[in-house]
Every structure is written in C-alpha cells, then in structure tokens.
N, C-alpha and C positions, 0 to 999 in steps of 0.2 A: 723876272716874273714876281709879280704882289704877293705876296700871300694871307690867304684869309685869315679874320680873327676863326680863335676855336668854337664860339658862341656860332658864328655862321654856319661853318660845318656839322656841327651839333643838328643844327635847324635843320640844314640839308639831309642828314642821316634821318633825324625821324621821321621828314618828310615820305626820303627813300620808302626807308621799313612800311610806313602806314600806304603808302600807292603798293607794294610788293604785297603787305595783309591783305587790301582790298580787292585788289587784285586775282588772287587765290580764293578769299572767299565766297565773289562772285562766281568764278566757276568751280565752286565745291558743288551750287544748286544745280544738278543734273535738270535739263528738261526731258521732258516727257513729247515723246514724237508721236504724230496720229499719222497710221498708217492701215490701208485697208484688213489687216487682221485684227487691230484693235475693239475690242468689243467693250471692254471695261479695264479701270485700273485707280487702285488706290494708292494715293500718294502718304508717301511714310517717309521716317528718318531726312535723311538730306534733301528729299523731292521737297521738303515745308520746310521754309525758313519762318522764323519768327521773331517777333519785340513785343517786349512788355513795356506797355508807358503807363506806369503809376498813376502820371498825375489825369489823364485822358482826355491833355488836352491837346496832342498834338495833330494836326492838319496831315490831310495825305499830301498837299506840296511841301511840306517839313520831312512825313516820311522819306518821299522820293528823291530829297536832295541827299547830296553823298554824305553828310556830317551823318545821318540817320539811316542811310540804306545800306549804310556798312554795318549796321550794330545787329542786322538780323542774324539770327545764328539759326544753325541748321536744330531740326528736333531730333530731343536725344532719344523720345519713346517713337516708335512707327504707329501709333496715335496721339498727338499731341491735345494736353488738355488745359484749360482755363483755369490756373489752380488758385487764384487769387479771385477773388468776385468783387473788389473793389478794383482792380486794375482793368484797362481794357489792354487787348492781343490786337498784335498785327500780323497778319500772314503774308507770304507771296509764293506763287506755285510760278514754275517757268514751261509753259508749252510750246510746242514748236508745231504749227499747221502747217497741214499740207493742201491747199488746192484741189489737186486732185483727186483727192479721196472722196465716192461720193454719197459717203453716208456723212450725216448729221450727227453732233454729237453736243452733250452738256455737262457741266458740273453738278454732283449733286452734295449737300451737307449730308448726314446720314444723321446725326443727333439731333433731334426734331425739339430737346428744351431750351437751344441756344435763341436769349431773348430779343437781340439786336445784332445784326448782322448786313455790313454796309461792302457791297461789290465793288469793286473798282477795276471796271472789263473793258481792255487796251479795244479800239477802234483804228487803229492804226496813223502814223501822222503823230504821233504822241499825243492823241486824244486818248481821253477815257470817259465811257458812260459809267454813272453813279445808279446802282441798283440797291434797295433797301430791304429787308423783309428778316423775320422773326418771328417768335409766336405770342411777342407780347405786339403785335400786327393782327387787323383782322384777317381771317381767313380768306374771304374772298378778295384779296388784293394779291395774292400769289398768283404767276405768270401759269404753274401749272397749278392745276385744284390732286396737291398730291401731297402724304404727309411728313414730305421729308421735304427742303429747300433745294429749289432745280432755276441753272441758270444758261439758257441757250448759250453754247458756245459760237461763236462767229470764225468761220473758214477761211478765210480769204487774201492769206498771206502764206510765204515758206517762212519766212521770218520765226527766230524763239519772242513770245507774248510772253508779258512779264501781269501774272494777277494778284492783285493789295484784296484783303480782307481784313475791315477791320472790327471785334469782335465784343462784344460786350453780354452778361449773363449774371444772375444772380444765383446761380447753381453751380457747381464744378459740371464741365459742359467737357462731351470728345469731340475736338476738332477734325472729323472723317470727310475728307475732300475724295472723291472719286470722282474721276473720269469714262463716262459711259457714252454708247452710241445710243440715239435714241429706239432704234430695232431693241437692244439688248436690254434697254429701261425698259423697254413696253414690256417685251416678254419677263424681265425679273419682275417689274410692277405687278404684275397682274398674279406672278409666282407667288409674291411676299403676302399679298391679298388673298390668295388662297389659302395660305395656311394661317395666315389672321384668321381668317372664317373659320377654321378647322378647330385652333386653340380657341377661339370664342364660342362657337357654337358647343363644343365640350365644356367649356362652363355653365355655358345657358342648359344644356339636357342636365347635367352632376345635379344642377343648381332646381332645375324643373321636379325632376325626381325624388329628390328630397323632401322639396317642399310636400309634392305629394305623402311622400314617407310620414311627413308631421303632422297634416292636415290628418293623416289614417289612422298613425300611431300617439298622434300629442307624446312625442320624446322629447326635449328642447335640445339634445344633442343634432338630429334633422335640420332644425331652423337657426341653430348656432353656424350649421355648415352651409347650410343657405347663403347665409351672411358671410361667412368668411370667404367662400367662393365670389358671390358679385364684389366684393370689394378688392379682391386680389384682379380679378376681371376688370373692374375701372382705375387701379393703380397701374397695371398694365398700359391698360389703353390712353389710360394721360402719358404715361413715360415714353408710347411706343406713336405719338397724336394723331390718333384715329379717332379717339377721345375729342380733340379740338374739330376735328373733319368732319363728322357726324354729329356728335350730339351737343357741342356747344360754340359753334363755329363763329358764333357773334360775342363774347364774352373774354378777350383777352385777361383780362387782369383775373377771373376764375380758372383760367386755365395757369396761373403761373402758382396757385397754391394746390388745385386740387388734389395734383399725388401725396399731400400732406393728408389731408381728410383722409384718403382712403387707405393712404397707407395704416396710420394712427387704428382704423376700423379692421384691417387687415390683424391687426397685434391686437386687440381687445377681443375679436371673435375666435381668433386662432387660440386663445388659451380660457374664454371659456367654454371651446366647442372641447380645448382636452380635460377640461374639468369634467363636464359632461360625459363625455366617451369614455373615458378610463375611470368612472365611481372614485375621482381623488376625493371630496369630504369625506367619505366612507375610511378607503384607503391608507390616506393621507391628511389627516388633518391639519397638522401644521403648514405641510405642505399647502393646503387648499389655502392657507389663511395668508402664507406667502402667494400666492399665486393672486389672490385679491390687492392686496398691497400693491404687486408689479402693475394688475392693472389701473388703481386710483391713481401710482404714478407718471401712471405713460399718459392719462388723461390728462393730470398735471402737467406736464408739460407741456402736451398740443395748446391747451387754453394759454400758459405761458406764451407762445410763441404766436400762436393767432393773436392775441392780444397788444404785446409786449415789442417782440423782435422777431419778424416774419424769416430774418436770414437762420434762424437756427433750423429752420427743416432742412436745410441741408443738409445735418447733419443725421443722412439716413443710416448712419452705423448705431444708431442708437436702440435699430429693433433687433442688433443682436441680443440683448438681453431677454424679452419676452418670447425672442426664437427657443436661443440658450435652455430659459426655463421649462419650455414647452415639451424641448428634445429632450431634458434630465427627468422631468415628470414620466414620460414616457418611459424611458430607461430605469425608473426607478419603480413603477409599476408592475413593468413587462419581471423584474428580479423577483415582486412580490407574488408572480405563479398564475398574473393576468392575459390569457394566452390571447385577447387581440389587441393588444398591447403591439405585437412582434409587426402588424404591416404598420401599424403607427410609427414608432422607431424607425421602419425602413424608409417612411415615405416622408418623414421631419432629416433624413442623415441627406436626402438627394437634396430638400432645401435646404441643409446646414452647408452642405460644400458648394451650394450655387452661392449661397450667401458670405463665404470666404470667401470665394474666388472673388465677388464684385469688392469684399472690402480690400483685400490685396490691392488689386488695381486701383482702384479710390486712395491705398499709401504708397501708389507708385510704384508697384514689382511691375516693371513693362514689358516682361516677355511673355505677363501671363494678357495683355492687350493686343488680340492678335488679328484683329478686325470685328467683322461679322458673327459668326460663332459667340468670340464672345461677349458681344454686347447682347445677347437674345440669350446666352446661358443662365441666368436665373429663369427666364419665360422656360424654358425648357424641362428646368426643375422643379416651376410650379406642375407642371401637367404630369412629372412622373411623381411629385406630392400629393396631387390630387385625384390621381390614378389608386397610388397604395391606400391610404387615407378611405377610400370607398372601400376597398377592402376590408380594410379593419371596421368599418361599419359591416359589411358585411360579414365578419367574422362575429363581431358582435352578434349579431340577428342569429346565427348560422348556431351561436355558442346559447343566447337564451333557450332557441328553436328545439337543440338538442336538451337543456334544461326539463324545457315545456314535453318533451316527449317521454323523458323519465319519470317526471312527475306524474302525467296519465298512465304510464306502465302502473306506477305502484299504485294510482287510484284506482285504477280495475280490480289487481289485483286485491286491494283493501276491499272494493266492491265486493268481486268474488265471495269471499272470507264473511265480510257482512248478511250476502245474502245467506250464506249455510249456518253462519249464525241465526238470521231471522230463522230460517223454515226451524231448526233446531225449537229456536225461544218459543214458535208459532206450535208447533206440535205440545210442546211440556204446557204451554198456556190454555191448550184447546181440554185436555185431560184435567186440568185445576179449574177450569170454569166449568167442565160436567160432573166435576166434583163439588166444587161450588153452589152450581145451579141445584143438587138433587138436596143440600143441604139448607140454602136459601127458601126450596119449597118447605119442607117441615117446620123450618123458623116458620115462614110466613105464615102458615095453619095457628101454630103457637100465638103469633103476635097475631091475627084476626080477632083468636078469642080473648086475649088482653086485651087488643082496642075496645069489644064490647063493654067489656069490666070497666075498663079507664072510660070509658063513656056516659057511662053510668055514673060513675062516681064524680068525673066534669060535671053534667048536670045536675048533681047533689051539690055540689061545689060551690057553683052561679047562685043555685037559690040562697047557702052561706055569707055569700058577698054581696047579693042585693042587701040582704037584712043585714050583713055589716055596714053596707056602703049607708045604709040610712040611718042607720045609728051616728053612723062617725058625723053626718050632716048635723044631727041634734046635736051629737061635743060640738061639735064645730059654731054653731051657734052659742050655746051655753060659754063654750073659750070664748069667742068676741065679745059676746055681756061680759065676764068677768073680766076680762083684759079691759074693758072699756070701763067696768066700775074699780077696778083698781088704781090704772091713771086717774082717773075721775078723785078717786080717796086719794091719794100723793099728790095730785094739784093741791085739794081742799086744804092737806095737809102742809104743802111747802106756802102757803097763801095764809094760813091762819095762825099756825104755829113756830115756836123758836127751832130752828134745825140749824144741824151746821153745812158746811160749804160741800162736804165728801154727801153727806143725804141731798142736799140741792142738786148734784150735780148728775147722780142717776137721772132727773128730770131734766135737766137740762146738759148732759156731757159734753157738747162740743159746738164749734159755731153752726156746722149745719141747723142740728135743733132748732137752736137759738133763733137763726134765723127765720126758719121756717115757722118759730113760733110770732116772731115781728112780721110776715109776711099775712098770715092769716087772721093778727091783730089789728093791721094797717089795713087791710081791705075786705073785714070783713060783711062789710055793706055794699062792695063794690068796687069797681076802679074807675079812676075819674083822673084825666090829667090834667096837672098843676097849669099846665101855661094855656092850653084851650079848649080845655072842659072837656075831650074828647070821653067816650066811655069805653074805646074797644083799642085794645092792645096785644102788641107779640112778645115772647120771652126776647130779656135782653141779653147782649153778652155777659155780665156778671149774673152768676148765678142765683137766683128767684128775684130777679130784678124786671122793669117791665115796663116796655118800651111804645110808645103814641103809636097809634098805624096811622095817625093824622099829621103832627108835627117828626113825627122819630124822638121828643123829647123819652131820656133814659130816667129811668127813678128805681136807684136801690133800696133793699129793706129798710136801709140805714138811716137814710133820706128820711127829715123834716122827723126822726127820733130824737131821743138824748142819748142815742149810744153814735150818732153821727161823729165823724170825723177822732172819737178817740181811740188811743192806742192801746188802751187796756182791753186785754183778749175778753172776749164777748159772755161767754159764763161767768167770768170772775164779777161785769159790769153789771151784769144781771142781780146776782146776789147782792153786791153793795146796792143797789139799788132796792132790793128786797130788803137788808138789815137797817137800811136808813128810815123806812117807809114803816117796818116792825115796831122800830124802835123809837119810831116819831124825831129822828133826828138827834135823837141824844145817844147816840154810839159815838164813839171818839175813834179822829184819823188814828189814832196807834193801834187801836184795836182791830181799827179793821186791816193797816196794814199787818197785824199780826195774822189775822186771820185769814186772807188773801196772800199774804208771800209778797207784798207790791210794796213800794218805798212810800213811806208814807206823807212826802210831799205831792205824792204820784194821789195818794187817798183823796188828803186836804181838797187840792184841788177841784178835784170829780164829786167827792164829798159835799162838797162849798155847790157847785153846780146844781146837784138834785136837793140839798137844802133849798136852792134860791127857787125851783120849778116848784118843790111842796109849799112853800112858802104863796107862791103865786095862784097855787093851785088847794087853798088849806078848803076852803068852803066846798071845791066840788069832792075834794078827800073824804067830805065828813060825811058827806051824802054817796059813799061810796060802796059797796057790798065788800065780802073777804077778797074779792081776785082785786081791791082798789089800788094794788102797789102797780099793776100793769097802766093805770093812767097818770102816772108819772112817766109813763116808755113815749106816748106819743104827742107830737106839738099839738 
C-alpha cells in the first residue's frame, strides 16, 4: 500500500476540521418554527447570525457560497447592532413553515433609523425575491404604511427558509428582527399607536399650558418649557418615525438629520429653562456664566457638524454634558435652601439614569439590551421628567403665591397701623388749624389795616417814580449829548493832534472798532456792487461784510482799503497810518517799529506803501479838513 506525502495529509486534515466547523456552525443557527400558538417572537443570540464586510462590496451570491456563508457567526448581544457605519452587516435568520398553520405572519425591523436595508426572501426552488426599503426611501414605497419595516412572510413550505439581510446605516442602528402573526401586529400596532398618542398628546397639553402660563404671566421660564417640550416631542418622534409617517413623509434626506436639530434644541432649552426656573444669575453666577459657555459650545458643534462632518451626530453621548450640568445646577440650588429646586432634581435623576442606561448599551453592556422596554426607556423617562419638571413649576407659582400672600398680610396690616396713624395725625391737625384759623383771623384784621397804610404810601411812591422816571429821561439825554460830544472831542483830538499808540487805542481798541469804523467809512453814501452796480445787499459770512442779493458777489470791510490783505493787526495799521499822515511821512520805519512792537522791516514795508498812496493822493490831502488821514484808508 502507497503511502501519502505528509503535505497531502495535512490538506486532508484541514480540509476534515473546516467540513466538521461548518458543519456545527450551521446547526448552532436554531430555526424558529411557526406553529399555531405562535403570536410573536424575537430573534436574539444564536437565532441571527451575522458578517461584517468592510469593504461592502460583496454580492449576496458570494454571501451564499460556502467560502462566505461559513464566516457568519452567531450574535454575541440578543440585539445585534451596526457598530461600524462605514461597514455594511449581513444577517440570516433560519425559519421553519408550516403550511398548516392558518394564520399569516411577517417580519418586522423594530429600529425604524436603519438607512438601507436589502431582503433577500427564499421563494422556494432556491429562488429569492429581492425586497428594499429604509428611511433614507420614500415613505410611501413601503408594502405596509407603518413606522417600523414589515415584510410579508410566505407559508408555503415544512422546509427550514434560510433569510440574507443585508444592512447598511450611518447611525449605530439595533438590528430587532421579530417574528409576528399579522392578528398580533394589528392588535400591538394599533397598541403602540395608542400610547404614541398618549405620550404625545401629554406633550402637546404640558406644551399648550404653558404657553398659556407665558402669554398670562410673560415669565420666559413658561416659553423656555414650551421649547424644551416640542423639541424633546420631535426628537422623539424622528427616533421613534412617526416623524417621517406624518409630518414629513416626502423628505428622505431631512429625515436622516433631523434628531440632530432637535436633539441640539432639546440641550439649549433644557438648560436655559434651568437657568430661568431656578434664579441661577441671581444664585449662581459663575455658574450662570458656565452654563452660557456649555451652551455657545453645543451650538458650536451642531454648526460644526451640519457643516463640516454630518457623521458626528452620531455621537449622541455628547448631551451628557449639558444634561450633567443641568442635574449639578439643580443639585447645587436645591443645597442653597431653593425649595423648588427638589422636583427639578427629581425629574433631571429619571432622565439621568434613562440616559445612562442608553449610553451603557451604546458601549455595549448587552444585558442591559433586553428588547422593547429598553429601546423606549429614555421615552419613558422623558414623560416622568416632564411630569416632575411641572411640578417644580408649580412649586415655584405655589412658593411665589405663598410669597405674595405674606406680603398682603403685612400690607394690611401696615394699612391698618397707617390708618390709626392718619385718624391720630387728622385729629392733632384738625385742633392746629382751629388754632390756626382763630389766629390767621386777627392777623388778617392787622394786615387789612397795613394794606391801607402800604397803599397809601404805594401811591405816594408811583407819583416819586413818575417824576424820577422823567428826570432820569432828561440824564439820559444830556449822557447821550455828552458821550457823543466827548467821542466827537477824542476823534477831533486823535485827528489833529500828536498822541501816542496807548491814547489812540481807547478809540480804536480792537479789530471790531476798527472795522466797524472802515464799514461806515466805505459806505457811507451807500452800497453799490463792484461787479453790477447792484444797490441792495444781505450780511455776508465774514463779519460786517456785504454780500449782492443780485450776483451773491462778497465784499469785506477790508476790500479795495489799504489795510486789505495785510498781516499787521488792524489798530496797530491804523495808527501807522495816522503817524505817517501826522507827520507828512517823515517818521522813520525804527521809530515806528519802536513804537508799534513790529519788526521794522514789517514797518519799512507798509510804511513805503502808504508813502506811495500820500504821495498819489498829495493834492486831494491838501484840500483835506482834520479827519484827512482817513482818505488815505480808501481806494
């Protein structure tokens, strides 16, 4: 007898062992037998086998061949979940029909976020029909209009039917396969429906009521809860697709983000309705200033992730933090002596452990994944959140209310107290004013016969002040003569005689004068404009300047003078102009810069100037009276 090489044998042994694995591991998948007691049943642990194919590209005839239909392995949770969202799952359930049996029955998904989900439902003969549906799928292409995925099971054989799912999601998604007769769908349908309505319609009154409360009372803590209610209400209703069934049936791709929005609304109202409710600025101020931060943060983020990388909303463990803070605010309140603080704290501890429980499950503890129950245990512990939560609103109302009733006790009694004051103060006042009044009469006797006296002597008075008042008219004349012949004598005299620059300057102290005295020099015949003859004018912008009402031409005092355009301050110009004209031009620039304070090439100058105008002007000088030095002033 030959004997094999050991490479041969080798072959044959692995060979062996892999037919012996396979072998066992296809009958490790228990089938599930339909038998007329069967009503429902979900498939867990060994009933689901599964494959992860990374790369998602492999074919259900690749699955079904043996190189691939050995690698499914049984699930180690009794909810199997999609833990990778770049990989797609492949499922297979084993059932065994019966014939006989004459109820009807289906499969149904229970996690209504799975986005792609491809049937692959034995027809017997080794056919299979290819069924599709998800909720990134329109609504109305589903076999039934229900908000979980339902796929008529076919009876028609004793044989065990082998079913391929293969599963795709951009969510961490529970693969909940259940087995139900359609009698027992109808009747749980319509059950689960009912208490939909129940926990929704309890939002919608919480939500009704409040708003009224705000509309009554303008509290923003009212409308903070408004908000935080509809929003926990349609994060709900996306998670649970009642959401996609009703209100936006046509809008696949809004449905795959919207628990993001309202979750994100859920964390922003939820901590500033406990800002609101529990007085934290007052309270807490640091606090309140952290509690702002969390929420610029979380807003940060959502726009992150709307924006940026849509796959990060998955990561809903991220409202443990603005929960976290919300239950510590609370807790830290209720220590500072805020007694409706205590159903707040009660009704954030039911949502803190609904919210552990889903994060547990979400890192995999899978015995706390025990179907039903606990996928609907957060919904559960919104409604006992939002039960205590009104409480504390109404402890609140209940703790002002009581506030507001002590306050009127003690305003009565302050009342009280005031009025036995008044009658008091009203008695002692009524006695001082009949003392009063007996003593105000004998004054008034007194003062009647004064007013005569002082009446008398008023009209002695008047006739005093007439005959002053017309006296002081006569000074008053006689002062305007002499003020007018005293100017009149200091003209004569600053005109005819040697003064110095300190006596000139009383007559002329400052540019106003000065000016005013080239204003009534220049026109005192009249005004007439230079460019067209006009004769009537309005004041200009520079002061006693005088502007055409015909052309707008401007004309300053200074205009077509010889004090035009120079920088020697205007009474000094004046004088030199008087000392030159005195002294028939034989004053000398140093004298007059000595005498003026001005440089005396500044003199020279201006000096040389009205030389060269007397010069031009010698014959009309001579025929000139004492005031002749002023027609040297105009062109």
């Amino acid at each position: 007898m030959a004997t094999l090489p050991l490479k041969t044998w080798s072959v044959i042994l692995i060979s062996f062992c892999i037919g012996i694995f396979s072998s066992w591991n296809s009958a490790a998948q228990e089938p599930v037998a339909i038998h007329e007691q069967l009503d429902q049943h979900i498939f867990s642990f060994g009933q689901v086998q599964m494959l992860e194919d990374r790369s998602g590209k492999l074919s259900f005839q690749q699955i079904r061949s043996g190189a691939f239909d050995q690698q499914f392995n049984p699930s180690s949770l009794s909810t199997p979940q999609t833990a990778r969202m770049e990989s797609t799952y492949w499922y297979k359930i084993r059932i065994k029909t019966n014939p006989a049996v004459e109820k009807n029955f289906l499969l149904e998904f229970f996690d209504q976020t799975i986005d792609h989900i491809t049937a692959y439902v034995p027809q017997g003969n080794g056919r299979y029909q290819v069924k599709q549906f998800g909720d990134s799928q329109l609504f109305s292409k589903r076999e039934l209009r229900h908000k979980n995925f339902e796929i008529p099971l076919v009876n028609h054989s004793t044989e065990v039917q082998t079913y391929y799912f293969q599963v795709r999601s951009s969510q961490i998604a529970d693969v909940i396969i259940v087995l139900r007769s359609v009698d027992w769908f109808i009747g749980y349908a319509l059950n689960e429906y009912f208490f939909f309505g129940i926990f929704y319609g309890m939002i919608l009154v919480f939500s009704f009521y409040n708003l009224i409360m705000f509309i009554a009372m303008r509290q923003r803590q009212y409308l903070y809860y408004v908000l935080y209610n509809l929003s926990v209400g349609l994060f709900e209703m996306s998670n649970d697709g009642i959401a996609y069934q009703y209100l936006w049936p046509a809008s696949p791709e809004w449905n795959q983000i919207a628990y993001a929005f309202f979750l994100c609304a859920t964390s922003i109202f939820a901590l500033l309705f406990t800002r609101s409710l529990l007085f934290v600025e007052a309270k807490a101020p640091k606090l309140n200033q952290f509690i702002l931060g969390v929420i610029a943060l979380r807003l940060a983020f959502f726009c992150y992730c709307l924006l940026f990388q849509q796959s990060l909303f998955n990561y809903k463990f991220i409202e443990f933090i603005p929960l976290s803070v919300a239950f510590f605010t609370g807790i830290y309140i209720y220590n500072k002596g805020y007694q409706p603080a205590r159903f707040f704290v009660l009704g954030y501890s039911f949502l803190f452990i609904g919210f552990i429980f889903k994060l547990l499950i979400m890192l995999g503890v899978a015995w706390l994944n025990f179907g039903v129950l606990s996928y609907y245990m957060l919904s559960f512990c919104f409604v006992m959140e939002m039960i205590f939560l009104s409480f504390a609103i109404g402890d609140k109302v209940g703790l002002l209310k009581k506030k507001k009733e002590k306050v009127q006790r003690l305003m009565i009694q302050q009342m009280a107290v005031n009025a036995k004051l008044k009658d008091t103060l009203n008695q002692e006042l009524e006695k001082q004013v009949d003392a009063r009044t007996r003593e105000v009469f004998h004054k008034s006797v007194i003062i009647e016969a004064k007013n005569t006296e002082l009446q008398e002597a008023i009209d002695l008075l008047k006739q005093q002040a007439e005959e002053i008042s017309r006296m002081n008219v006569l000074l008053e004349q006689d002062n305007q003569e002499l003020q007018t012949n005293v100017e009149k004598v200091s003209r004569d005299r600053v005109m005819s005689a040697d003064v110095d620059f300190e006596e000139f300057s009383r007559i002329y102290p400052d540019k106003e004068i000065c000016n005013q005295f080239l204003a009534e020099l220049k026109w005192r015949d009249g005004y007439a404009c230079r460019k067209c003859k006009n004769t009537h004018y309005y004041p200009g912008h520079i002061p006693l300047s005088r502007r055409c009402s015909k052309c707008a031409y401007e004309e300053s005092v200074t205009t077509y003078t010889i004090f035009h355009n120079t920088r020697i301050p205007i009474n000094k110009a004046f004088y030199m102009v008087f000392l030159l004209y005195t002294t028939k031009g034989k004053i000398s620039s140093h004298k007059l810069s000595e005498l003026l304070n001005i440089r005396q090439s500044t003199c020279w100058t201006y000096g040389s100037r009205i030389k060269l105008v007397m010069e031009e002007r010698k014959s009309k000088l001579k025929k000139a009276n004492k005031n002749g030095w002023s027609a040297l002033v105009l062109d």
